[in-house]
ChimeraX commands (.cxc) that place a marker at each C-alpha (Angstrom):
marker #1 position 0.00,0.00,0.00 radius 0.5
marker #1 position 1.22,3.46,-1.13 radius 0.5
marker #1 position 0.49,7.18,1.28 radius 0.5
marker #1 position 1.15,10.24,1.60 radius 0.5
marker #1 position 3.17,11.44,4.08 radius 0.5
marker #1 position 1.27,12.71,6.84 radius 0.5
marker #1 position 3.25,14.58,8.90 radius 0.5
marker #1 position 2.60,13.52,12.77 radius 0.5
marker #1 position 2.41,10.16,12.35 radius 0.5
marker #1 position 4.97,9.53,9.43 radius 0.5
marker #1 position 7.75,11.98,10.27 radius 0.5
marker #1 position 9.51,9.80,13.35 radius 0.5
marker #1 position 9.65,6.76,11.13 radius 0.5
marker #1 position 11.54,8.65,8.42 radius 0.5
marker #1 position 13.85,9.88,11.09 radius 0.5
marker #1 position 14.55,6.42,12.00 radius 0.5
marker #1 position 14.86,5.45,8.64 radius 0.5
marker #1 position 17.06,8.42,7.47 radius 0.5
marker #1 position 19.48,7.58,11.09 radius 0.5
marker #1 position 19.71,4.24,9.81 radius 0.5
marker #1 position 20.66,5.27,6.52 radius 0.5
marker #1 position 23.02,7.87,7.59 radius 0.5
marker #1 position 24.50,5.55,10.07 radius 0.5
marker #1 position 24.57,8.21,12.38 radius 0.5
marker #1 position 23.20,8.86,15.86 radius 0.5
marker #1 position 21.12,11.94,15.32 radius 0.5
marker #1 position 19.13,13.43,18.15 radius 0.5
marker #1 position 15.49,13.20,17.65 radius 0.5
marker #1 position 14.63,16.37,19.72 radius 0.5
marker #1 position 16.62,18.61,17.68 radius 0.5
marker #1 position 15.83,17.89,14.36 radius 0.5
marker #1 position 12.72,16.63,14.44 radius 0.5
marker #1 position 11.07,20.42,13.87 radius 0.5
marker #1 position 13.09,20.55,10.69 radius 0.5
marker #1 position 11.67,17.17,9.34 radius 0.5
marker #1 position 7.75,18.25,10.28 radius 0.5
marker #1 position 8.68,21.79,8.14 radius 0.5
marker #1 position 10.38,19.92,5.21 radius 0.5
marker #1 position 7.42,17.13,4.98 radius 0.5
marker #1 position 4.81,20.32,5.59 radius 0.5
marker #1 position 6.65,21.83,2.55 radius 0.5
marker #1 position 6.30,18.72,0.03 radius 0.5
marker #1 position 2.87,18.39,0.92 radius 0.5
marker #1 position 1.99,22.07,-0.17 radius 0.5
marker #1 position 4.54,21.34,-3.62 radius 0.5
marker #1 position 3.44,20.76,-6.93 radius 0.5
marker #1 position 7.04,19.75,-7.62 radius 0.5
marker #1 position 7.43,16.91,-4.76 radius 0.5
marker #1 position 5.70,14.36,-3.17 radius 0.5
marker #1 position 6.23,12.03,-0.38 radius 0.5
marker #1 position 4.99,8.70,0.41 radius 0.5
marker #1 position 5.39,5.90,2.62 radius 0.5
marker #1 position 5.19,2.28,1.53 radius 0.5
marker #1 position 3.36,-0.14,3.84 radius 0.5
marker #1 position 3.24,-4.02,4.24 radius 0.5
marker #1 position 0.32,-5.69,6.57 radius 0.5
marker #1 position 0.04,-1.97,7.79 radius 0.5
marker #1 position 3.48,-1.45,8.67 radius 0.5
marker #1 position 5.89,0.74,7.40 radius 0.5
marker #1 position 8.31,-0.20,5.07 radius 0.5
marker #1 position 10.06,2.49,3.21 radius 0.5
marker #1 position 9.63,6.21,2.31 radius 0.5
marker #1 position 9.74,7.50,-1.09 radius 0.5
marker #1 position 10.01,11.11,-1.99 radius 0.5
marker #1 position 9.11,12.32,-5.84 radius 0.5
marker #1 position 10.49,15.18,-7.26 radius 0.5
marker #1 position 10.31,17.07,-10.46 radius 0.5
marker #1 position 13.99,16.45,-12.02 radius 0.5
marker #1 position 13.69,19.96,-13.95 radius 0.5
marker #1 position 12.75,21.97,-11.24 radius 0.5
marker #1 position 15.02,20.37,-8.71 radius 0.5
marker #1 position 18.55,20.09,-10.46 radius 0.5
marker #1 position 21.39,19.09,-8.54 radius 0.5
marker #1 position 24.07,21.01,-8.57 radius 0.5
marker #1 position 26.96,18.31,-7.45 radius 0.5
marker #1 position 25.78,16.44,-11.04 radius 0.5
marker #1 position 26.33,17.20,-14.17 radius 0.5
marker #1 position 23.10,15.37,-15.15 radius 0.5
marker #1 position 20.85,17.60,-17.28 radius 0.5
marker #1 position 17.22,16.04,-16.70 radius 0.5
marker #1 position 14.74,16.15,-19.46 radius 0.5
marker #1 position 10.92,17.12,-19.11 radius 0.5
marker #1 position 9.36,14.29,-18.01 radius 0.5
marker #1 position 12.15,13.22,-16.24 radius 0.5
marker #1 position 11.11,12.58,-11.90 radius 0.5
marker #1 position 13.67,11.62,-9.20 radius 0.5
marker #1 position 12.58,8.94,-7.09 radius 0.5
marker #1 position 14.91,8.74,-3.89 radius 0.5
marker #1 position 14.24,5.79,-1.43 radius 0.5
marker #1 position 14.45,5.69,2.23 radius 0.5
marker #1 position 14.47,1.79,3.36 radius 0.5
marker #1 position 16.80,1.45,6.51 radius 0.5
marker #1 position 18.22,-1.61,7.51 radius 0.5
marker #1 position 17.26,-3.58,4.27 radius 0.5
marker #1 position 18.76,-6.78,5.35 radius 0.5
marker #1 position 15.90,-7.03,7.94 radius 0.5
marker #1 position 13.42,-7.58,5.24 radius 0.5
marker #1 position 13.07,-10.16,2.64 radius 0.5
marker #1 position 14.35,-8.09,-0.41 radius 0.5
marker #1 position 11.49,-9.82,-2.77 radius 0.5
marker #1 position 8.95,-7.60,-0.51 radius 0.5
marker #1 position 11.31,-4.50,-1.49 radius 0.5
marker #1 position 11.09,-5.68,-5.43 radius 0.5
marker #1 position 7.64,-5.88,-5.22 radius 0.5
marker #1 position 7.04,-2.73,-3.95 radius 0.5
marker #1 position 9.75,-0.45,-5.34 radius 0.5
marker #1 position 7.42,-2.42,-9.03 radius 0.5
marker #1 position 4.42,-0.91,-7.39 radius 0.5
marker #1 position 5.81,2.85,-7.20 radius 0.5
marker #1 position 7.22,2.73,-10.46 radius 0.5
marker #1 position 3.85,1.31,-11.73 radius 0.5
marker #1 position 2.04,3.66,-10.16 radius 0.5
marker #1 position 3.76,6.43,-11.15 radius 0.5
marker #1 position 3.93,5.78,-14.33 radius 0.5
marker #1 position 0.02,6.20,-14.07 radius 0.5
marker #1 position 0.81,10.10,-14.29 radius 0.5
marker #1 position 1.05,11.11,-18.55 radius 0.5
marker #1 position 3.78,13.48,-17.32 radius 0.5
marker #1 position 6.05,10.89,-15.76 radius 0.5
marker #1 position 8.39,9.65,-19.07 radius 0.5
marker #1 position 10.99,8.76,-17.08 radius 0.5
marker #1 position 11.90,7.57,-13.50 radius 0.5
marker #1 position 15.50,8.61,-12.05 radius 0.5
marker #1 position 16.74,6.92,-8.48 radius 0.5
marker #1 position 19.68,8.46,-7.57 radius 0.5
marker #1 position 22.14,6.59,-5.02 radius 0.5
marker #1 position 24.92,8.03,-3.41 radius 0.5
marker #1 position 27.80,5.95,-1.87 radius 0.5
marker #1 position 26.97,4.53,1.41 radius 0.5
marker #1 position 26.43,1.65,3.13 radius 0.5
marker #1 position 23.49,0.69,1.51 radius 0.5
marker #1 position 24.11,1.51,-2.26 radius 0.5
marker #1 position 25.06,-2.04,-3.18 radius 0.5
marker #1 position 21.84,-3.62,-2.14 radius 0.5
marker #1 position 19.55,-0.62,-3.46 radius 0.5
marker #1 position 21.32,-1.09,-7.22 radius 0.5
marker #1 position 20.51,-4.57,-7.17 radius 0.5
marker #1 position 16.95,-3.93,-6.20 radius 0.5
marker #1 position 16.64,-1.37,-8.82 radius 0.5
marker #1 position 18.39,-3.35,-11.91 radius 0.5
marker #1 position 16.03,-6.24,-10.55 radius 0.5
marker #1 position 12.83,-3.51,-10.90 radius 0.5
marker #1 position 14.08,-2.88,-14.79 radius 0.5
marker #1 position 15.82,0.17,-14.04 radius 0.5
marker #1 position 19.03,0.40,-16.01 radius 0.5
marker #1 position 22.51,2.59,-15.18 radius 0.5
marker #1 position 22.06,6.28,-16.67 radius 0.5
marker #1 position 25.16,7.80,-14.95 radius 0.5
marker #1 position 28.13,6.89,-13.08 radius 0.5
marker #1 position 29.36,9.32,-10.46 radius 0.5
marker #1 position 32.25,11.79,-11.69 radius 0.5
marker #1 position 32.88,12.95,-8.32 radius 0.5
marker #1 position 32.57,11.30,-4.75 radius 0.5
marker #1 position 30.02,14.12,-4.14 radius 0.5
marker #1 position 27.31,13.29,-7.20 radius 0.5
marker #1 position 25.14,10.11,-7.17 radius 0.5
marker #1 position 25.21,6.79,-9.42 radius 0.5
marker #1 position 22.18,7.44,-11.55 radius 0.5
marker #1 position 19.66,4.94,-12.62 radius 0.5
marker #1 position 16.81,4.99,-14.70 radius 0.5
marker #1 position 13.54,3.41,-16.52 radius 0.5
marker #1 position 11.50,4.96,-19.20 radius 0.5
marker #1 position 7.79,4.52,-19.36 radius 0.5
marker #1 position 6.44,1.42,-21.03 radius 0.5
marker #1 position 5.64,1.76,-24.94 radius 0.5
marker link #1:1,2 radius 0.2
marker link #1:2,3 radius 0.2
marker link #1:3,4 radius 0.2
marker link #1:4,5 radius 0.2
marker link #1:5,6 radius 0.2
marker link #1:6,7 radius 0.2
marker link #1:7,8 radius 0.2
marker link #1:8,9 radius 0.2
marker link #1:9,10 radius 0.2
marker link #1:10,11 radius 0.2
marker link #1:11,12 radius 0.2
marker link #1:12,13 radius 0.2
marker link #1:13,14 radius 0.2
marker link #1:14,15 radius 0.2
marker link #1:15,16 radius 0.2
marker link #1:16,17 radius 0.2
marker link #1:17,18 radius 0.2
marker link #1:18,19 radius 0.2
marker link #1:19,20 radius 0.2
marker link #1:20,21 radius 0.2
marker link #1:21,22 radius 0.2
marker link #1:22,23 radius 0.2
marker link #1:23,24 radius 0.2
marker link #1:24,25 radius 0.2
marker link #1:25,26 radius 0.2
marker link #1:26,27 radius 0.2
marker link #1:27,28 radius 0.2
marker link #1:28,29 radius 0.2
marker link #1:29,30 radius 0.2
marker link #1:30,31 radius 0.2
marker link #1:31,32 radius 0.2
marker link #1:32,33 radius 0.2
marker link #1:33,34 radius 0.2
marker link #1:34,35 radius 0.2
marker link #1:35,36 radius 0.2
marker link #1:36,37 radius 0.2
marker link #1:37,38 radius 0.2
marker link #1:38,39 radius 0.2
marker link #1:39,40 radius 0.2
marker link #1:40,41 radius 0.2
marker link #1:41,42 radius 0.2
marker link #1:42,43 radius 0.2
marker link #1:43,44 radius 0.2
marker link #1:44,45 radius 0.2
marker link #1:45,46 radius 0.2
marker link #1:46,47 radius 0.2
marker link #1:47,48 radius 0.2
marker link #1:48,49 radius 0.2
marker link #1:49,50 radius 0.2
marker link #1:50,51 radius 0.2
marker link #1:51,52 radius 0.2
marker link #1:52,53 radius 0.2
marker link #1:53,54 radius 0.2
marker link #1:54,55 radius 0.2
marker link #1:55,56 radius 0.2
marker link #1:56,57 radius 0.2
marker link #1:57,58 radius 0.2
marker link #1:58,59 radius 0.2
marker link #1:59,60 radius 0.2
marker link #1:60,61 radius 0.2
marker link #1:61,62 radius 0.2
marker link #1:62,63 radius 0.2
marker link #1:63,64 radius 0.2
marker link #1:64,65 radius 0.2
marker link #1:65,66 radius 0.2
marker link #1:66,67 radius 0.2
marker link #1:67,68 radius 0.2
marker link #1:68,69 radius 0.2
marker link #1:69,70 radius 0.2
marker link #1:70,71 radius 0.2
marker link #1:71,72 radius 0.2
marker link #1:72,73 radius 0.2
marker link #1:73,74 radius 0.2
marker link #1:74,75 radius 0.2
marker link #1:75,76 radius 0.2
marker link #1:76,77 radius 0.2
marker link #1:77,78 radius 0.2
marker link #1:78,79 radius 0.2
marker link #1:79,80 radius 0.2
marker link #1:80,81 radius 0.2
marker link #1:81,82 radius 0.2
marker link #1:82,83 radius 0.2
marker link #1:83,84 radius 0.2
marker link #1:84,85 radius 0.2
marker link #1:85,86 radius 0.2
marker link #1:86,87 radius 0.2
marker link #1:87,88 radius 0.2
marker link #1:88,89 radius 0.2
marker link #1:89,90 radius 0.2
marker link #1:90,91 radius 0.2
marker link #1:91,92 radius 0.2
marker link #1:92,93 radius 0.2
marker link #1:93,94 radius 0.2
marker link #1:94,95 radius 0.2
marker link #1:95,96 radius 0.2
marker link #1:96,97 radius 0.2
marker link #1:97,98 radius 0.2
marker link #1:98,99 radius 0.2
marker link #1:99,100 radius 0.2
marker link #1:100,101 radius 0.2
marker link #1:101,102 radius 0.2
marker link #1:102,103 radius 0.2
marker link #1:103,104 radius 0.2
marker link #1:104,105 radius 0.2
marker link #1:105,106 radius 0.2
marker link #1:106,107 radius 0.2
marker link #1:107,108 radius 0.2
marker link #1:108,109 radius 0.2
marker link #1:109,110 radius 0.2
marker link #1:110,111 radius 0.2
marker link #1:111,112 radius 0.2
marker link #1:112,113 radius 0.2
marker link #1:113,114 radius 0.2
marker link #1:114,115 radius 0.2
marker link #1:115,116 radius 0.2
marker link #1:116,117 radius 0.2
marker link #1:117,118 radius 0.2
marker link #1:118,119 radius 0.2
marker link #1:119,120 radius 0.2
marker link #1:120,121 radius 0.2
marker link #1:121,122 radius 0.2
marker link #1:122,123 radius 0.2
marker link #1:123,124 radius 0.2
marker link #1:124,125 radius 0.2
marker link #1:125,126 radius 0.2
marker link #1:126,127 radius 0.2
marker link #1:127,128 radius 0.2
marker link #1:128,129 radius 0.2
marker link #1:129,130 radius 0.2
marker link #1:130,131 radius 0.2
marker link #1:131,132 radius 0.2
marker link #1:132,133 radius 0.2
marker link #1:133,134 radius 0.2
marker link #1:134,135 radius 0.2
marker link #1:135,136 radius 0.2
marker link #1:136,137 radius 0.2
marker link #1:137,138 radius 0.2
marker link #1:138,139 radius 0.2
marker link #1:139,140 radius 0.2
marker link #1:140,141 radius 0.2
marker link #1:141,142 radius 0.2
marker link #1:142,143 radius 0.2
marker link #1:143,144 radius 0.2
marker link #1:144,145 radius 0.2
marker link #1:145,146 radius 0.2
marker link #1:146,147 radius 0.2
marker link #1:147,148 radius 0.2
marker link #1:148,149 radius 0.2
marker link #1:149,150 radius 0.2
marker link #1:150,151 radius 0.2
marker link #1:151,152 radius 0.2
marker link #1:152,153 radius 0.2
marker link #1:153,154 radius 0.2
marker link #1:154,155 radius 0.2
marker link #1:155,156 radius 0.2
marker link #1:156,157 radius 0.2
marker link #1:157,158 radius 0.2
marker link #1:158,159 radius 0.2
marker link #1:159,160 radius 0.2
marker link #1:160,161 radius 0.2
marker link #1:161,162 radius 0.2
marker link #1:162,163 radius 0.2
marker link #1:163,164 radius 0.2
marker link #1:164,165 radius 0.2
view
């Protein structure tokens, strides 16, 4: 199952999901203001949206949508095209879940995304980390192919997968 992001009940499982990610040991108290204002902020956006992916009613992962041309990165040279949308997963500890549940529902986002006319193409970005290994398998095993290798430590391995003909 596929949400929005609703702010007071959503925003201190991203946190955990973005500490695990991060491998860091944030403090809760102190950034957990700037999370509610950032989440606030995608729901008002026509640009971004957020959503967190559920299993049995749990949550699983978080996925945030954006807009490729009207958010360009500036640490990539990557030059999106219209139609292009950046999909950027937040899944934690993937090792504690089977990784066919993570294929299956990293197939339902891209499906349902592709459910949009204006969504041609589908961009995950993934920058080096802990995780990276396991999240390009699971998106080469979801059909998405390599767009761009990293030219700098600072810009992200990009991968990509056009809408169905």
């Amino acid at each position: 199952m596929l949400h929005h992001v609703g702010t007071d009940q959503d925003i201190p499982f991203i946190f955990d999901l973005l500490k695990k990610e991060a491998d860091r040991n944030w403090d809760i108290t102190q950034l957990l203001e700037s999370f509610r204002d950032t989440y606030a902020y995608i729901a008002g956006s026509h640009t971004s949206q957020a959503f967190i992916v559920q299993l049995d009613g749990e949550p699983l992962f978080e996925i945030e949508t954006h807009n490729a041309r009207m958010h360009v990165d500036q640490h990539t040279q990557f030059q999106p095209l219209e139609g292009d949308f950046y999909i950027n997963l937040f899944a934690g500890a993937m090792d504690k879940v089977d990784p066919a549940v993570y294929l299956a529902a990293l197939h339902l986002c891209r499906n349902y995304f592709f459910g949009f006319p204006e969504v041609q193409r589908i961009i995950v970005p993934l920058t080096a980390g802990n995780e990276t290994y396991k999240y390009s398998q699971l998106v080469t095993a979801a059909g998405f192919g390599k767009l761009m290798d990293r030219s700098k430590p600072t810009e992200p391995d990009l991968y990509s997968i056009s809408r169905p003909e």
